[in-house]
Steps between C-alpha positions, in 0.01 A plus 500: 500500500635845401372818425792573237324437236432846291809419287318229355235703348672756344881561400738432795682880479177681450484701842186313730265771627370435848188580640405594900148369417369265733316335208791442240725305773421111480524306816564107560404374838327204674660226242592161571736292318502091577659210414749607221805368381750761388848326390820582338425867537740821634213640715179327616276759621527873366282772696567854377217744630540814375760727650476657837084348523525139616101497553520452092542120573405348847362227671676267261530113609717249345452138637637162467740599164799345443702739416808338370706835361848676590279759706157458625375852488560835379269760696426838484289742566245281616322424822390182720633222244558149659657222342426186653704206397295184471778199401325459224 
């Protein structure tokens, strides 16, 4: 989960205009993720709210994943994320 993802809807040097409206700023929150199998990857879990507002993605549960990477998770900007390891 990220919220870098402007650059993939328009050209990746074209300045991004941001907005203070309420309205226009997406929010994840109260997901759960279960019995997944990530292998052979660099990074597991990625969690990038958006910059200095980690209420943009919270309440975010990952349970009984086996995460078999060089680094489990890569969080930021995020708030109340639990990963639970289940064995499987």
């Amino acid at each position: 989960m990220t919220m870098d993802y402007v650059h993939n809807l328009m050209d990746y040097y074209d300045p991004v205009v941001e907005s203070d409206d309420p309205e226009d700023i997406p929010h994840f929150k109260d997901v759960l993720i279960e019995d997944c199998v990530c292998t052979g990857g660099n990074i597991g879990v990625v969690i990038h709210g958006l910059k200095d507002k980690p209420e943009t993605i919270s309440n975010i549960t990952i349970r009984n994943c086996a995460l078999r990477t060089q680094l489990k998770a890569d969080l930021a900007d995020c708030e109340d994320v639990q990963i639970i390891d289940g064995g499987i």
